[in-house]
C-alpha positions in Angstrom: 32.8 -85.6 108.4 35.2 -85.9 105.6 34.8 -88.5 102.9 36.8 -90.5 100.3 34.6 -92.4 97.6 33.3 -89.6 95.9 29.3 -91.2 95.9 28.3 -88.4 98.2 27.1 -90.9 101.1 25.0 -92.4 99.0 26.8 -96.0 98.3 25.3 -98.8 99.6 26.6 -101.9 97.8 26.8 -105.2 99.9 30.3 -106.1 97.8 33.4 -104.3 95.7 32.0 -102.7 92.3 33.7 -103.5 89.0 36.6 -103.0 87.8 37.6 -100.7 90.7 36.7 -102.7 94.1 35.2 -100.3 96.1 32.1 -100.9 98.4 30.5 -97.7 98.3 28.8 -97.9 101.6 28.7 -94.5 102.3 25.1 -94.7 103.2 26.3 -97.0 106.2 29.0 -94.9 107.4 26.7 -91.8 107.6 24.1 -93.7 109.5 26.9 -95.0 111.8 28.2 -91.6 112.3 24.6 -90.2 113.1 24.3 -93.3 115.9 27.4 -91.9 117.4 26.5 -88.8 117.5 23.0 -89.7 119.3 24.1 -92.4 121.8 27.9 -91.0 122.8 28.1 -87.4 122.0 25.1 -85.9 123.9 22.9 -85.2 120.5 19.9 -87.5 121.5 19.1 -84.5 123.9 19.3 -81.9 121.2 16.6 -79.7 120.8 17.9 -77.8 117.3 20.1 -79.5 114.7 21.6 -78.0 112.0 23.6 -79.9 108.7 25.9 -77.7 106.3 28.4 -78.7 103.7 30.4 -77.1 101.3 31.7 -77.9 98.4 30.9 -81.7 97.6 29.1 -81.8 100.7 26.9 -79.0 99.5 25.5 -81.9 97.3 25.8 -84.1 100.0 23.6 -82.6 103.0 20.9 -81.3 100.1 20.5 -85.8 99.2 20.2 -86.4 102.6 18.8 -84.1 104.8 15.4 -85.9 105.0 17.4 -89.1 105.5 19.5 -87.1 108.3 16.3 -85.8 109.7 14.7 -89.6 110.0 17.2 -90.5 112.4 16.7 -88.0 114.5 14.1 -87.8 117.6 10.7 -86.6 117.5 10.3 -83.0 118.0 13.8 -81.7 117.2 13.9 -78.6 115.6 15.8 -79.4 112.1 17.7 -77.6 109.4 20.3 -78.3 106.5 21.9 -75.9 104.4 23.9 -76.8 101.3 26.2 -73.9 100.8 27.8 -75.2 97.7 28.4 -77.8 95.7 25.3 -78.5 93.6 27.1 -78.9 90.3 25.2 -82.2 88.7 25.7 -81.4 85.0 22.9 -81.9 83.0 22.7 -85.4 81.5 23.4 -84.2 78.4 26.9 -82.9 79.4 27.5 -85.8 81.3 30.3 -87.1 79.3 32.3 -89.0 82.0 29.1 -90.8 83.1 28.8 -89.2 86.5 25.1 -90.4 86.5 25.5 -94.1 85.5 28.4 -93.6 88.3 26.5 -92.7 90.7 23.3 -95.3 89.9 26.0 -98.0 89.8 27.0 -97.1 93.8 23.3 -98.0 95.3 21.4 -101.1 95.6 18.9 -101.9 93.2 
């Protein structure tokens, strides 16, 4: 599931951020994505489920596995591998404010 807004899923503004006018609502795409895939592609019968990303969705699957996993039924067997992409620099390197970025995408 490709994505565009750089927030890793993890947007979930209710209007446009400033200055740029994004929503961020990444968090409501994946959860519409997952609903899909449990009511019109057969995975509400699943018995094993299995997440990976690369890259930036390395990152991606390792913020939201547990999120993932809560949408799924009761009893499947579960599993998310993040094969790359963790690359969060430490705050103190953070010179382009990728955390304040990243804070500024969810609701407080």
């Amino acid at each position: 599931m490709p994505y565009c807004d750089g927030g890793s899923y993890s947007g979930s503004l209710d209007s446009p951020s400033v200055p740029d006018g994004l929503w961020f609502r990444g968090r409501a795409n994946m959860r519409a994505v997952v609903t899909d895939l449990l009511e019109a592609r057969g995975m509400a019968s699943a018995t094993h489920v299995l997440i990976d990303g690369g890259s930036a969705g390395g990152l991606t699957t390792l913020l939201h596995a547990d999120f993932f996993r809560g949408l799924l039924p009761e009893g499947v067997r579960f599993g998310a591998i993040g094969d790359a992409g963790w690359f969060r620099p430490d705050v103190s390197m953070d010179r382009n404010n990728y955390t304040g970025a990243i804070r500024g995408m969810a609701r407080r």
